[in-house]
mmCIF file of the C-alpha atoms, coordinates in Angstrom:
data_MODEL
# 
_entry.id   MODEL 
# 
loop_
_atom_site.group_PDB 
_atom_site.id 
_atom_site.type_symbol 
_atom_site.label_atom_id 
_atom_site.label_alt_id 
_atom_site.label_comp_id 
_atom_site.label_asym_id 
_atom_site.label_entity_id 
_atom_site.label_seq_id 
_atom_site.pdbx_PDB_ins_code 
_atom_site.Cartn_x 
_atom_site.Cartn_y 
_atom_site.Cartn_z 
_atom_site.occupancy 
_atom_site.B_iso_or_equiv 
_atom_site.pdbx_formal_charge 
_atom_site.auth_seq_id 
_atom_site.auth_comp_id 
_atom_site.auth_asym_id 
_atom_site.auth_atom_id 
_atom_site.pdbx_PDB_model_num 
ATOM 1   C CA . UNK A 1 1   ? -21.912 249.042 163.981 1.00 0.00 ? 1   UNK A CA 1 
ATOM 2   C CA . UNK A 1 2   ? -20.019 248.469 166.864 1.00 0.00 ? 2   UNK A CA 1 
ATOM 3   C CA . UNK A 1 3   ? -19.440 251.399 169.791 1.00 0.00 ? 3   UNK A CA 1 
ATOM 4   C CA . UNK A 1 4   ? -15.951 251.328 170.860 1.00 0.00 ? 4   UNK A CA 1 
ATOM 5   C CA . UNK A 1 5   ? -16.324 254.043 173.211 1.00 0.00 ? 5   UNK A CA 1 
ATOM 6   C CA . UNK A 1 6   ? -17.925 250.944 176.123 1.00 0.00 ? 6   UNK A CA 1 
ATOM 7   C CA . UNK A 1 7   ? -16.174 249.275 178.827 1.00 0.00 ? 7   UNK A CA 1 
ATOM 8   C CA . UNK A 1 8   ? -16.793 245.705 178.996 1.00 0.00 ? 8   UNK A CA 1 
ATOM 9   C CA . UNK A 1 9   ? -13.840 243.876 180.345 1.00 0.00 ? 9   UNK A CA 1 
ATOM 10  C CA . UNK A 1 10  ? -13.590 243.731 183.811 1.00 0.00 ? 10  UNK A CA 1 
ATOM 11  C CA . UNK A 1 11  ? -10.066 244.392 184.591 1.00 0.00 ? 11  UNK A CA 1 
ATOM 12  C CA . UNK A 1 12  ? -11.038 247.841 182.291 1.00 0.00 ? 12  UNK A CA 1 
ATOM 13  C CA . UNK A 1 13  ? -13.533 248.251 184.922 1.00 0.00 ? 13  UNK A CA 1 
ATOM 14  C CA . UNK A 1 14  ? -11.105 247.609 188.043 1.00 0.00 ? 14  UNK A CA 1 
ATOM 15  C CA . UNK A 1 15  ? -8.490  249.651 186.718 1.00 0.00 ? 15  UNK A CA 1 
ATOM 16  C CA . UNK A 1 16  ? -10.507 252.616 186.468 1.00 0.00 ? 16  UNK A CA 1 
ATOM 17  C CA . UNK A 1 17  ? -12.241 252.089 189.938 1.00 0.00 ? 17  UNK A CA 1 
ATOM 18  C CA . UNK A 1 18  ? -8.460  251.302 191.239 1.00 0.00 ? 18  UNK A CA 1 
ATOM 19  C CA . UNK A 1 19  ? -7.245  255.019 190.714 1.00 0.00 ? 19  UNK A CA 1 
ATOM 20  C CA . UNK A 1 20  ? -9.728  255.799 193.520 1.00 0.00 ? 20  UNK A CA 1 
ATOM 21  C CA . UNK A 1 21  ? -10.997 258.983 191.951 1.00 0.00 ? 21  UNK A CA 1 
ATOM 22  C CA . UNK A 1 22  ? -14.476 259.750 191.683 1.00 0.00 ? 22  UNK A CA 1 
ATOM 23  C CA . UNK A 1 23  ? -17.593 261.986 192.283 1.00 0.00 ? 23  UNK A CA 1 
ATOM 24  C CA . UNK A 1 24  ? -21.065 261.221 194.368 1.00 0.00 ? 24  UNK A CA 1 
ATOM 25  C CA . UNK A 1 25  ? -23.909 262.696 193.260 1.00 0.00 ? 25  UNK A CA 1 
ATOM 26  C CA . UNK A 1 26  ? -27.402 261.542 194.479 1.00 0.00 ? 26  UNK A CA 1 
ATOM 27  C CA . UNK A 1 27  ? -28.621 259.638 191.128 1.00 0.00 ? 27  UNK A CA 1 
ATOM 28  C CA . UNK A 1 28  ? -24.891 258.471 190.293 1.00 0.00 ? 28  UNK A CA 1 
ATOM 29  C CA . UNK A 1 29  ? -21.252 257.658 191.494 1.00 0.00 ? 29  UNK A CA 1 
ATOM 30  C CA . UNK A 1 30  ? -18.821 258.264 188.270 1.00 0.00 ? 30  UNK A CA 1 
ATOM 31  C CA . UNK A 1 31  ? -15.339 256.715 188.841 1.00 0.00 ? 31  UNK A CA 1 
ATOM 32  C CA . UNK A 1 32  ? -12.917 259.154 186.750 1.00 0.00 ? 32  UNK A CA 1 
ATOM 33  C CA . UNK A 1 33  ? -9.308  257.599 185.094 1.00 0.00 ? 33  UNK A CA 1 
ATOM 34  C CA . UNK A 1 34  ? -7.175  259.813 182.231 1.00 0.00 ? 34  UNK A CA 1 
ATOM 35  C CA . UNK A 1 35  ? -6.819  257.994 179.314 1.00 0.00 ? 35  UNK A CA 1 
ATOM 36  C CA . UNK A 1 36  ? -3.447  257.624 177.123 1.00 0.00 ? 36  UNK A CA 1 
ATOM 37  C CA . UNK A 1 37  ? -5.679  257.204 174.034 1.00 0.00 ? 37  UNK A CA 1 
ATOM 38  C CA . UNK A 1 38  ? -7.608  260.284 172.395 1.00 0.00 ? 38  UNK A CA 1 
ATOM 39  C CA . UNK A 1 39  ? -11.217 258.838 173.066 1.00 0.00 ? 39  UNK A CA 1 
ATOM 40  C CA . UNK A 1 40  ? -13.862 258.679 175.568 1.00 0.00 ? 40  UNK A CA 1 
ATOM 41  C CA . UNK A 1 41  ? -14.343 255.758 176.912 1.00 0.00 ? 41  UNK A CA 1 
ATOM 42  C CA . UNK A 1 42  ? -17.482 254.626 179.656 1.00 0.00 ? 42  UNK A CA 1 
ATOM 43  C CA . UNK A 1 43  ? -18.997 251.401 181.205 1.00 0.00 ? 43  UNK A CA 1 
ATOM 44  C CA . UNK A 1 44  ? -21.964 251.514 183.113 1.00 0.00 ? 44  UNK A CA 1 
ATOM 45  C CA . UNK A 1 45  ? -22.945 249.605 186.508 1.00 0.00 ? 45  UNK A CA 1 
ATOM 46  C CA . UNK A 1 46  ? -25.856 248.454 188.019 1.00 0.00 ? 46  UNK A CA 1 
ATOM 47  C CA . UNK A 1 47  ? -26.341 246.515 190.753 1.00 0.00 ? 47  UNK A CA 1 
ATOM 48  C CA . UNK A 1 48  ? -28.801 244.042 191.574 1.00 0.00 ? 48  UNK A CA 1 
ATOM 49  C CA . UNK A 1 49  ? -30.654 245.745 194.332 1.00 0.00 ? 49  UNK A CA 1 
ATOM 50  C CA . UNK A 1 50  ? -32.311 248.164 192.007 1.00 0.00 ? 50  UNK A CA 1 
ATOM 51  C CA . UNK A 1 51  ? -34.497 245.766 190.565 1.00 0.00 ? 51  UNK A CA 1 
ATOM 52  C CA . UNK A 1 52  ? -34.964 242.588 188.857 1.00 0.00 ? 52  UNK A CA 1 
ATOM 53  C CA . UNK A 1 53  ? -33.214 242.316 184.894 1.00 0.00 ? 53  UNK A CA 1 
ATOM 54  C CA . UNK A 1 54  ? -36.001 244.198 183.333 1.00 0.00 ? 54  UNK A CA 1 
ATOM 55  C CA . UNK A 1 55  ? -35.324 247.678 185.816 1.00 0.00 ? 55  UNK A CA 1 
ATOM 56  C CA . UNK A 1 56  ? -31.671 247.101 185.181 1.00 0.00 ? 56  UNK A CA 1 
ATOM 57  C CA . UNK A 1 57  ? -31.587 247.504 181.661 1.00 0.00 ? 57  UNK A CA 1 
ATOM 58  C CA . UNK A 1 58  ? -34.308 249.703 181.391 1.00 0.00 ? 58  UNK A CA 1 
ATOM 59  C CA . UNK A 1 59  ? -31.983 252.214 183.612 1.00 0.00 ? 59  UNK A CA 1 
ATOM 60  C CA . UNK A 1 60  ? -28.685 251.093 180.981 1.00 0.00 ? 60  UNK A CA 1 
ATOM 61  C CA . UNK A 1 61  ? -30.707 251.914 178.214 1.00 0.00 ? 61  UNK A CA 1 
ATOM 62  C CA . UNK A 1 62  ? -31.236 255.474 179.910 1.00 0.00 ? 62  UNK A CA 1 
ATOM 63  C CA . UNK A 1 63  ? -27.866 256.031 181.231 1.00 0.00 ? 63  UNK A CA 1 
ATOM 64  C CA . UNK A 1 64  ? -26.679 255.277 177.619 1.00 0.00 ? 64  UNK A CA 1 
ATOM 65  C CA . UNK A 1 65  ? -29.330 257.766 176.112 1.00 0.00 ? 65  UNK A CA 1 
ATOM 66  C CA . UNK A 1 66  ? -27.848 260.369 178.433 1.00 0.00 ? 66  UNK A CA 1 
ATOM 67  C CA . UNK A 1 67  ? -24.178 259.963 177.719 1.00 0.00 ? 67  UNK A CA 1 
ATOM 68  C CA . UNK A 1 68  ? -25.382 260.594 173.519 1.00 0.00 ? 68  UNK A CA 1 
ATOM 69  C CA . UNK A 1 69  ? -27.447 263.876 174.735 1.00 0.00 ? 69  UNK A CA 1 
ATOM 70  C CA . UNK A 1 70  ? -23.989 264.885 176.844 1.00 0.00 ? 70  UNK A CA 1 
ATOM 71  C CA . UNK A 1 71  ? -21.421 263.880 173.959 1.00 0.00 ? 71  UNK A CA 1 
ATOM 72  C CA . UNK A 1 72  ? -23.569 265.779 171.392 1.00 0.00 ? 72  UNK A CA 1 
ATOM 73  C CA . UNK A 1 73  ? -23.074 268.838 173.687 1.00 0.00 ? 73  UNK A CA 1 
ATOM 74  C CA . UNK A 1 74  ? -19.870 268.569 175.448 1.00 0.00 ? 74  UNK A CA 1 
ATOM 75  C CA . UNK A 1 75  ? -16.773 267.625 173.892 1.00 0.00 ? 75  UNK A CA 1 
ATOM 76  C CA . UNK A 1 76  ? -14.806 265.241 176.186 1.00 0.00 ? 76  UNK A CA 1 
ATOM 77  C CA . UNK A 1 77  ? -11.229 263.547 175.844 1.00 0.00 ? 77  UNK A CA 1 
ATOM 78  C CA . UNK A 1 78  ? -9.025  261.182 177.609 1.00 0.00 ? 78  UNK A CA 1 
ATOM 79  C CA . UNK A 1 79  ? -11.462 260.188 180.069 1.00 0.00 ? 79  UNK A CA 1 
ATOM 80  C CA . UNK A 1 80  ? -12.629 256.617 181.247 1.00 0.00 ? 80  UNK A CA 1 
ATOM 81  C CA . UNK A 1 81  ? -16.087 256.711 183.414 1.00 0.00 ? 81  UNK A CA 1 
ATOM 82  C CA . UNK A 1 82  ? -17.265 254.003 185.032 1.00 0.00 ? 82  UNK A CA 1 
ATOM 83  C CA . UNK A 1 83  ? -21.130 255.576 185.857 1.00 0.00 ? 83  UNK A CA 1 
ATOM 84  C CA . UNK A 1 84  ? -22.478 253.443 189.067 1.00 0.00 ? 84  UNK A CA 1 
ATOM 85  C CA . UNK A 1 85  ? -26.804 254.101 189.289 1.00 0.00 ? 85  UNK A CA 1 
ATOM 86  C CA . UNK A 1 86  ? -27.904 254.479 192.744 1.00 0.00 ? 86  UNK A CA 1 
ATOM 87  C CA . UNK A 1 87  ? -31.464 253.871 193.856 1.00 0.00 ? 87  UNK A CA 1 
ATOM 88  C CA . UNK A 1 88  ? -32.459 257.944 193.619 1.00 0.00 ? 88  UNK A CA 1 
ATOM 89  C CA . UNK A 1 89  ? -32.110 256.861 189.982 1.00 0.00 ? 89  UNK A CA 1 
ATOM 90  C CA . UNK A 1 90  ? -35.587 255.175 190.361 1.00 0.00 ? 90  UNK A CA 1 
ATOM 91  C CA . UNK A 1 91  ? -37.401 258.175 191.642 1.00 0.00 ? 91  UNK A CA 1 
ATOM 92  C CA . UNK A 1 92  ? -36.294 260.902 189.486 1.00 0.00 ? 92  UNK A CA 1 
ATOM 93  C CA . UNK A 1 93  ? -37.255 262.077 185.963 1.00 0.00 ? 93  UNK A CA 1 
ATOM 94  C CA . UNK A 1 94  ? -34.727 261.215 183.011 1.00 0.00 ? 94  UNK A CA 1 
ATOM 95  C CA . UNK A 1 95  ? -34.711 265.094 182.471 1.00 0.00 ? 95  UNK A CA 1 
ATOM 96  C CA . UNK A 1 96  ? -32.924 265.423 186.777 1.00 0.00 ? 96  UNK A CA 1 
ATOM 97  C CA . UNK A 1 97  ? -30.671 262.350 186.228 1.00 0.00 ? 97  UNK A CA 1 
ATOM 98  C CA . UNK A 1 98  ? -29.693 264.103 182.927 1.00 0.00 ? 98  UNK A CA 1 
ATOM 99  C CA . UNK A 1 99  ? -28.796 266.917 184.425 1.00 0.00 ? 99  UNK A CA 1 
ATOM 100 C CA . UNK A 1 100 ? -27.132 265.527 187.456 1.00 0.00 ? 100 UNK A CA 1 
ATOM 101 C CA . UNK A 1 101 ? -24.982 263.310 185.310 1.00 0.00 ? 101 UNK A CA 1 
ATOM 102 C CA . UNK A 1 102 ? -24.220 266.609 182.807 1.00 0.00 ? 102 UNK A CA 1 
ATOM 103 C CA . UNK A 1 103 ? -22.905 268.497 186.223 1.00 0.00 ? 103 UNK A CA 1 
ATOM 104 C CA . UNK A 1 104 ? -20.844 265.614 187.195 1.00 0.00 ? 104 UNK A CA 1 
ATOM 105 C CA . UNK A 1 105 ? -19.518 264.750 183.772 1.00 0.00 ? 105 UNK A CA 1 
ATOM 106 C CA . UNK A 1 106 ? -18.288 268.918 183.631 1.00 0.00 ? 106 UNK A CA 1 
ATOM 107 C CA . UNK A 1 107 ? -16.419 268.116 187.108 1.00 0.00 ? 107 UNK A CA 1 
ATOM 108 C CA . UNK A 1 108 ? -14.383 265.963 185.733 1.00 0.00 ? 108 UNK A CA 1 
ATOM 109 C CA . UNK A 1 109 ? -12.823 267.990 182.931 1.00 0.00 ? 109 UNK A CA 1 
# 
């Protein structure tokens, strides 16, 4: 079943980092952009200084795990994210960067 909630294109990605509107918390740096369609829509970011291709997708795979906990709770609409990981990432517990991300994700609205 495919998700069609995900950014993958990279001019998707662009033109949501382009409107220059977004939130820093320690964990994360979301990039915010109103949507004309009635969905919400994310991509996710990692650099390479994090870690090797394991880390990376190990921290996807939690990122995306977070953003099902947060949609089950919190209805959101019109919104593209573009959720950047920072290195405190690495040195918190899933249960902090899920509630970081949850604060930041009810900023937006």
């Amino acid at each position: 079943m495919k998700n069609v909630n995900i950014i993958k294109k990279n001019h998707e990605f662009q033109k949501i980092i382009g409107n220059k509107r977004y939130l820093k918390g320690k964990a994360f740096i979301l990039y915010t952009s109103k949507n004309n369609i009635d969905n919400f829509k994310y991509g996710i970011s990692v650099g390479k200084k994090l870690g090797n291709a394991i880390v990376r997708n190990k921290i996807k795979r939690q990122i995306r795990g977070m953003i099902k906990i947060i949609l089950s709770e919190i209805i959101v609409k019109n919104i593209g994210l573009v959720i950047i990981a920072r290195n405190e990432l690495l040195k918190r517990s899933f249960e902090e960067n899920l509630n970081e991300l949850k604060k930041l994700i009810a900023l937006v609205k």
